[in-house]
C-alpha positions, 0 to 999 in steps of 0.5 A: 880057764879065762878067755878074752874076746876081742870083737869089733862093732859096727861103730867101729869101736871095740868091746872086750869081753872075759869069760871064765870057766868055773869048777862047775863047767859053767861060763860066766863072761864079764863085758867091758866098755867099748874102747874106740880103737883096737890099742886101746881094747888091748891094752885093757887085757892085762888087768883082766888077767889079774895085772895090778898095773896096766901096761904104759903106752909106748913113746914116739920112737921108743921101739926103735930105740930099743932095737937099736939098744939090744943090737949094740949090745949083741941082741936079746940076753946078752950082756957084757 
């Protein structure tokens, strides 16, 4: 099993920290870097879980357009 803790220190910065359960019961826990904002912290996570590319930022206004996008055509799943 794989955990990913996510805490805040006093600088205000962020550490990201994986602990794993091995088949012995025994935890090991791998920290990260300290990312200076909580986007940046989460955007790590998938690549801690074995993702081979890390998710791209999001543009100014792109969830706006997709909610627009998915209500023109009926909502999430559905097509024409």
């Amino acid at each position: 099993m794989k955990t990913v803790c996510i805490s805040e220190v006093g600088d205000g910065s962020y550490t990201v920290k994986l602990e794993t359960e091995d088949p012995t019961g025994a935890e090991t826990e791998t920290a990260g870097e300290p990312y200076p904002t909580l986007e940046e912290a989460l955007a790590a996570v998938p690549a801690m879980f074995g993702a081979t590319e890390p998710a791209a930022p999001e543009m100014e206004g792109e969830a706006e357009f997709v909610a627009g996008f998915k209500q023109a055509r009926g909502g999430e799943g559905q097509g024409y």
